[in-house]
Backbone as JSON, one array per atom type, in Angstrom:
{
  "sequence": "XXXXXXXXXXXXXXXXXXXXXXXXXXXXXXXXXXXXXXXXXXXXXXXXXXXXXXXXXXXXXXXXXXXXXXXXXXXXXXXXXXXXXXXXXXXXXXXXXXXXXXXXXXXXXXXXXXXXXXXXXXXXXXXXXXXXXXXXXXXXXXXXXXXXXXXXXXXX",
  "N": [[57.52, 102.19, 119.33], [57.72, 98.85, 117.56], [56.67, 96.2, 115.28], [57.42, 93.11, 114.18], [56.54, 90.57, 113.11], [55.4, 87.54, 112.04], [53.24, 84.97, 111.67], [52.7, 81.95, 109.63], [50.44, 79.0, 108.27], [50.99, 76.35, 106.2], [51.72, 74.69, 103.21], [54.61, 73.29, 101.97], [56.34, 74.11, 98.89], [57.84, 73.19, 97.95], [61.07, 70.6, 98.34], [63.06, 71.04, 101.2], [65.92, 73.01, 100.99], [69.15, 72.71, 101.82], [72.0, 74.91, 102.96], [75.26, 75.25, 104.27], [77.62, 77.38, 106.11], [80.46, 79.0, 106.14], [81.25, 78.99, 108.89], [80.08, 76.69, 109.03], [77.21, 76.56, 109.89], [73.86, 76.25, 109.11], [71.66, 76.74, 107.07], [68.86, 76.83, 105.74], [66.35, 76.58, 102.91], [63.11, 77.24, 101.63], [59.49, 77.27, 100.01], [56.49, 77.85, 101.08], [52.84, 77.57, 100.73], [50.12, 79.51, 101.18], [46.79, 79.47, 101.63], [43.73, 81.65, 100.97], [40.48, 82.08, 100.95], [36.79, 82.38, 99.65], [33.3, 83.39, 98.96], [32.29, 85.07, 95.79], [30.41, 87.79, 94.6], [28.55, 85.91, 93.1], [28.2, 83.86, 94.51], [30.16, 81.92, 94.01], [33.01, 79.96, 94.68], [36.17, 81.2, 95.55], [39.38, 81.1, 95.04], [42.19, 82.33, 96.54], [45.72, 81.89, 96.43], [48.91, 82.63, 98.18], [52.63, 82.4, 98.1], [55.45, 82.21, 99.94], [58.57, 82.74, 100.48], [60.82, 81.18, 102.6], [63.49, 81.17, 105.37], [65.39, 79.23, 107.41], [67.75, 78.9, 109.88], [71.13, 77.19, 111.34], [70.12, 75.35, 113.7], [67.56, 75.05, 113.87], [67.36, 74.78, 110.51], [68.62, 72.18, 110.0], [66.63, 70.53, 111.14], [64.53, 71.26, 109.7], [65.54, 70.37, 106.91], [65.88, 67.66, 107.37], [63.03, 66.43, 108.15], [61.0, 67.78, 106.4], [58.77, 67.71, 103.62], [58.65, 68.34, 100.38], [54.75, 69.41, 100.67], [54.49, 68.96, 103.11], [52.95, 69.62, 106.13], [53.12, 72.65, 108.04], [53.86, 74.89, 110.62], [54.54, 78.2, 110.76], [56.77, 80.78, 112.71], [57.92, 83.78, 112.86], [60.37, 86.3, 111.35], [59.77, 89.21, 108.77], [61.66, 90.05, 106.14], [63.36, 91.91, 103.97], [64.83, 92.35, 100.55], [67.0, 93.56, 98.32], [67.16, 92.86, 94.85], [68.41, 92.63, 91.35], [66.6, 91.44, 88.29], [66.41, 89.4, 85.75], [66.42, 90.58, 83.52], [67.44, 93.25, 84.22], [66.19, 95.06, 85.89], [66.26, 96.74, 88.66], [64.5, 95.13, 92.23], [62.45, 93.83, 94.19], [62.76, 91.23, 96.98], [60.53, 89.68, 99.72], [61.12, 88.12, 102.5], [61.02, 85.41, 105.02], [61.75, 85.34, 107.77], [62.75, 82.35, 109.56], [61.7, 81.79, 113.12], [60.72, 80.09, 114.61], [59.48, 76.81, 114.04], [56.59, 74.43, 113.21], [55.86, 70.81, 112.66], [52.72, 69.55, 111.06], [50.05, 68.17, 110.98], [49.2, 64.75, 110.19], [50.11, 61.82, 111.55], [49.99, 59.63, 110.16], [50.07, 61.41, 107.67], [53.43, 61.91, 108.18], [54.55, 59.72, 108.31], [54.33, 58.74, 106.03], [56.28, 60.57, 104.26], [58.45, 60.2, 105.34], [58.92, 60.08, 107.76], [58.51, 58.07, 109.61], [56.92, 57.83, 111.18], [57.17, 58.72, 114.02], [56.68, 60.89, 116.79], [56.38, 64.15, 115.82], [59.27, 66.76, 115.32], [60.03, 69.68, 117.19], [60.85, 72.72, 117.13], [62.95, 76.28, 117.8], [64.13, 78.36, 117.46], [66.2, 81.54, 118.66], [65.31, 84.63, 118.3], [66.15, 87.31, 119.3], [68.94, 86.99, 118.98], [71.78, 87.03, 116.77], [71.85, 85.31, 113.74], [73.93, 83.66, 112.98], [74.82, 83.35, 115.79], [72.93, 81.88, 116.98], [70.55, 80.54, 119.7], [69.54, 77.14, 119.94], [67.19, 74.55, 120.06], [65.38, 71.79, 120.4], [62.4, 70.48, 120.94], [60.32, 67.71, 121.51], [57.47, 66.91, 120.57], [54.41, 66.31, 122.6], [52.81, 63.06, 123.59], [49.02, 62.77, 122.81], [46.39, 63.33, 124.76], [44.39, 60.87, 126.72], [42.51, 60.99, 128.5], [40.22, 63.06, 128.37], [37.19, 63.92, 127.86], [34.84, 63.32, 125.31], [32.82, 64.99, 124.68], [33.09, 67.46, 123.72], [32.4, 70.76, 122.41], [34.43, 71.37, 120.16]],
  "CA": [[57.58, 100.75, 119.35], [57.5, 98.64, 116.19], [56.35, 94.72, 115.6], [57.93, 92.56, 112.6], [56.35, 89.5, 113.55], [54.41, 86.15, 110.96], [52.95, 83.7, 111.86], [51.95, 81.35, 108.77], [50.48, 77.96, 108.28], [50.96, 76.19, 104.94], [52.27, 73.51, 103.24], [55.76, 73.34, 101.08], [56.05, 73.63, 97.4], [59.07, 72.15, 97.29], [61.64, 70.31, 99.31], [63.39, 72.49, 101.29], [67.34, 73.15, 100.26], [70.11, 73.07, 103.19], [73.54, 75.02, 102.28], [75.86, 75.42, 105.61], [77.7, 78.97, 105.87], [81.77, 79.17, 106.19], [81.2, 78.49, 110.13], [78.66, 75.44, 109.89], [75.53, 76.35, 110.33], [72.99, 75.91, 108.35], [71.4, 77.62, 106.05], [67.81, 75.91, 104.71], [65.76, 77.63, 102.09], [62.12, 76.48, 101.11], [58.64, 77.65, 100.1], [55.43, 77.31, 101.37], [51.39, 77.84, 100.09], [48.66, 79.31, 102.24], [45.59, 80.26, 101.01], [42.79, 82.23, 101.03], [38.95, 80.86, 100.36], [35.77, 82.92, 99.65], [32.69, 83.16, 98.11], [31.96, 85.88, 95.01], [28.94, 87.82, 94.5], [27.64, 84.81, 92.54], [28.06, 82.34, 95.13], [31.34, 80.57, 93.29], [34.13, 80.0, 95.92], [37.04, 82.0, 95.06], [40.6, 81.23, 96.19], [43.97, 82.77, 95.98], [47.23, 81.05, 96.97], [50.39, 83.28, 98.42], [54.0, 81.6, 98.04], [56.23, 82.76, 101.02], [60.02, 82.32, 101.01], [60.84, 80.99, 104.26], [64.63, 80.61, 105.79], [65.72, 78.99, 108.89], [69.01, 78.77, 110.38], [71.25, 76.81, 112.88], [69.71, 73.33, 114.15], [66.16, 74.73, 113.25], [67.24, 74.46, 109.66], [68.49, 71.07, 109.64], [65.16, 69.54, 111.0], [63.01, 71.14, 108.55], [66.02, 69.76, 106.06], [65.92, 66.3, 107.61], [61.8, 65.98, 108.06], [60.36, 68.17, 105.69], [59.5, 67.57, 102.33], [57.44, 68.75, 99.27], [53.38, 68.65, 100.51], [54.2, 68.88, 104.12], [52.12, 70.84, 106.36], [54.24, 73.16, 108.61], [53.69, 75.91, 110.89], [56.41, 78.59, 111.23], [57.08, 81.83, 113.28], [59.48, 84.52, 112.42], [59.65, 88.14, 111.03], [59.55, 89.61, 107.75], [63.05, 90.9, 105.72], [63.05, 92.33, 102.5], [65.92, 91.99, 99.9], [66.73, 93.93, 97.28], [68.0, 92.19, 93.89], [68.62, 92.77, 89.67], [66.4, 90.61, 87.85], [67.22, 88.86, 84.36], [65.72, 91.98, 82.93], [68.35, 94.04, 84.64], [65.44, 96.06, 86.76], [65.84, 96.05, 90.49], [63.68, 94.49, 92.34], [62.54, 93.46, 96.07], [62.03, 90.41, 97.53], [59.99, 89.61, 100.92], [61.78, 86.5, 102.86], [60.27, 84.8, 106.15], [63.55, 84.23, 108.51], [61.99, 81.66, 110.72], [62.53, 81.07, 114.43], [59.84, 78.59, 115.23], [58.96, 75.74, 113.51], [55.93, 73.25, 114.01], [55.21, 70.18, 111.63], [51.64, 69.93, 111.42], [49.26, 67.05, 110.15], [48.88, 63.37, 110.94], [51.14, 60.66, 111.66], [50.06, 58.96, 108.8], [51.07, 62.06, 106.82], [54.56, 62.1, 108.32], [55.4, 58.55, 108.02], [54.2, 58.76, 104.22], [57.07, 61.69, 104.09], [59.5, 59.09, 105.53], [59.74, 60.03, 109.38], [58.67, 56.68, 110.56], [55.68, 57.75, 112.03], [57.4, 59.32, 115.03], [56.04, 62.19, 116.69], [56.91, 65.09, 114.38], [59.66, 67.72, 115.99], [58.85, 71.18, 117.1], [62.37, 73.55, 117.28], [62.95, 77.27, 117.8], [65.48, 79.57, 117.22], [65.87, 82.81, 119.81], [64.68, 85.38, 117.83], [66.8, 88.08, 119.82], [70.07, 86.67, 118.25], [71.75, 87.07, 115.2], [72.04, 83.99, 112.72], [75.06, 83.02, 113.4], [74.79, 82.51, 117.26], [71.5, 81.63, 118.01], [70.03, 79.3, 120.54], [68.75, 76.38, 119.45], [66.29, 73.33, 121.2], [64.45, 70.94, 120.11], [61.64, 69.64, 122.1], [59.53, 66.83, 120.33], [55.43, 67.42, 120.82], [53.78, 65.33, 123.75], [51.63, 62.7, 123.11], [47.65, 63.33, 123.26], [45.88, 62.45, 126.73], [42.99, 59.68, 126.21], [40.87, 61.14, 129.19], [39.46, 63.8, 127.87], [35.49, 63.7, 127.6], [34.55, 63.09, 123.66], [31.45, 65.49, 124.42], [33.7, 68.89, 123.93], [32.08, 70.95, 121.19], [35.24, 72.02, 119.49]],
  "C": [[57.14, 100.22, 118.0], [57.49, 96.76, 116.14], [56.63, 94.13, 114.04], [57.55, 90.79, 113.46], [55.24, 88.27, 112.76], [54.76, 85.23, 111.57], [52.07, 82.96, 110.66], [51.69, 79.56, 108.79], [50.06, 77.55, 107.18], [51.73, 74.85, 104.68], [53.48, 73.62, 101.63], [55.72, 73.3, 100.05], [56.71, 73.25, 97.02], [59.92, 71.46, 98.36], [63.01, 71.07, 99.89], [65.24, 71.91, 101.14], [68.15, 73.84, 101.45], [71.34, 73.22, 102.28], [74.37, 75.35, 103.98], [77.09, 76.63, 104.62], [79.52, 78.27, 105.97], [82.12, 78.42, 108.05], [80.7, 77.17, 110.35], [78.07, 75.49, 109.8], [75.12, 76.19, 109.62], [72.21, 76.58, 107.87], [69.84, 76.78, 105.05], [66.53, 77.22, 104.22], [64.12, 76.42, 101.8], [60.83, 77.38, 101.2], [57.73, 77.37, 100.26], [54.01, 78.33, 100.72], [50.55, 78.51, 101.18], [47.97, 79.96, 100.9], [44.19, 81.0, 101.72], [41.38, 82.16, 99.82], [37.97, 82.03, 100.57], [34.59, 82.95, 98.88], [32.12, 84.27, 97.25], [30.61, 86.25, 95.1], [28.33, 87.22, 93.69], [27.45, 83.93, 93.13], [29.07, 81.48, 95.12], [32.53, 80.82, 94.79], [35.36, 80.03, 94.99], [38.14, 81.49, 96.05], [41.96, 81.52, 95.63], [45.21, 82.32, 96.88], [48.31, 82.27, 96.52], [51.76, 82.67, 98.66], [54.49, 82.49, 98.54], [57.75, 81.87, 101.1], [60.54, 82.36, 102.26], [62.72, 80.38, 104.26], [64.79, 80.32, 107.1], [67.26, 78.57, 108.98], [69.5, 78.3, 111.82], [70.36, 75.1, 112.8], [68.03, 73.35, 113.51], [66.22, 74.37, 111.57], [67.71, 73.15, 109.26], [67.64, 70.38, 110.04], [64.61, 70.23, 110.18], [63.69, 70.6, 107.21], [65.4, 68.43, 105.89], [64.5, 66.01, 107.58], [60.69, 66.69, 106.92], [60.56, 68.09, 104.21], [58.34, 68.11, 101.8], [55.78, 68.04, 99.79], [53.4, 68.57, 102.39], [53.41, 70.1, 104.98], [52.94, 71.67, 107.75], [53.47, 75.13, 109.18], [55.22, 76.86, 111.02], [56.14, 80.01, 111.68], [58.27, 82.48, 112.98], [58.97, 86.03, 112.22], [60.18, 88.18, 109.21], [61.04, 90.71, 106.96], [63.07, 90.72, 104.12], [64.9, 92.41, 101.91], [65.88, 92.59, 98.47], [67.84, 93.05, 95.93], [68.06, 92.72, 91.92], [67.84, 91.72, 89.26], [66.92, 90.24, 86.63], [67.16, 90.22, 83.88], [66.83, 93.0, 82.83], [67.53, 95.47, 85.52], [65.67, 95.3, 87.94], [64.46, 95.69, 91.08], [63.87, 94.05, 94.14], [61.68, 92.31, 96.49], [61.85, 90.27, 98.75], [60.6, 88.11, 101.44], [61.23, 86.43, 104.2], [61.93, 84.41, 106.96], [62.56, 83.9, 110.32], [62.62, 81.25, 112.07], [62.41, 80.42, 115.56], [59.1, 78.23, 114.26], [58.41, 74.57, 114.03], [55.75, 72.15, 112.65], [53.74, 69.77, 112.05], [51.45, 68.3, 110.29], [49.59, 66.02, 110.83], [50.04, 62.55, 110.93], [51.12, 59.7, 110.72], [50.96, 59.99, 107.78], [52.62, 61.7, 106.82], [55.41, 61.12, 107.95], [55.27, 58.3, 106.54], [55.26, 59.62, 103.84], [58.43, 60.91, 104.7], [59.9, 59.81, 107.09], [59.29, 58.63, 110.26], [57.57, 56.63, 111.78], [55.52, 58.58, 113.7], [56.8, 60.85, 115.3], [56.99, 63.15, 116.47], [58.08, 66.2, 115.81], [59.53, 69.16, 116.25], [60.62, 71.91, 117.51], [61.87, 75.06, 116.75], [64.2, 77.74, 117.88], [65.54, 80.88, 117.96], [66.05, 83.67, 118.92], [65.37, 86.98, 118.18], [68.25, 88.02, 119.76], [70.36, 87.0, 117.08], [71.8, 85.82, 114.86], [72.64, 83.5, 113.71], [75.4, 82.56, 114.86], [73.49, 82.42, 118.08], [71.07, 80.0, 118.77], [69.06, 78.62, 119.74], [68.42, 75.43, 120.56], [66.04, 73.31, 120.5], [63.92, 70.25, 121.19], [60.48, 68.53, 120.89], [58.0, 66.9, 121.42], [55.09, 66.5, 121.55], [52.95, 64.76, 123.46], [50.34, 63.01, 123.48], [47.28, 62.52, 124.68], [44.5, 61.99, 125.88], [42.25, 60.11, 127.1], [40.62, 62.26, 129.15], [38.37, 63.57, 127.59], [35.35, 64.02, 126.1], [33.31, 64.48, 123.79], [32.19, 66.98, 124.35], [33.39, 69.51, 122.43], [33.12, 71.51, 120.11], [36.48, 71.23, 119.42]]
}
């Protein structure tokens, strides 16, 4: 048995880039930041930032076209596919790509409507993961609003 499975949460370094295939679909390309925070044996807080090429396809890639933009904060699920290529150089070379097949937008409603969605609650879409590209199930379900009776005294 064998598990190809990321889950990252980060935020875009650019705005992400929709091309549609010969059939239609969709085809959106974009990269995102996480990081990693610590503190040195001096005390100084140390942090290193990983840039992850992330693709989604199908209906999930035109919402992260249509709502996502440079600075947004974005969860995404998928697996891990490597690519081999020639650089300028003319040495091969291998790149790591994210082919996503759940996507959450993450952060505040202020964020989102500053990003131009209008404040609406943000959309959450998946892709079936047990498909190829080209004919996968798509949904969109949009995120439920919060419940107000909940007790404030919850330590977490």
């Amino acid at each position: 048995m064998s598990v190809n499975k990321v889950i990252l949460v980060g935020r875009l370094g650019r705005d992400p880039e929709a091309r549609y295939m010969p059939n239609g679909e969709a085809v959106t390309n974009f990269s995102i930041a996480t990081d990693e925070q610590w503190r040195d044996r001096n005390g100084e807080r140390q942090t290193r930032t990983e840039w992850h090429n992330v693709t989604l396809y199908g209906k999930l890639g035109e919402i992260a076209n249509q709502y996502l933009r440079k600075g947004s904060q974005v969860f995404i699920e998928g697996r891990i596919q490597s690519r081999k290529y020639n650089g300028k150089d003319g040495i091969e070379r291998i790149a790591y790509d994210i082919i996503g097949s759940e996507m959450k937008m993450l952060g505040s409603r202020n964020e989102t409507a500053a990003m131009g969605n209008n404040g609406n609650s943000a959309p959450v879409a998946t892709n079936s993961p047990s498909s190829a590209p080209s004919t996968q199930n798509q949904r969109s379900t949009p995120t439920k609003a919060p419940v107000n009776d909940i007790d404030d005294d919850i330590p977490f």
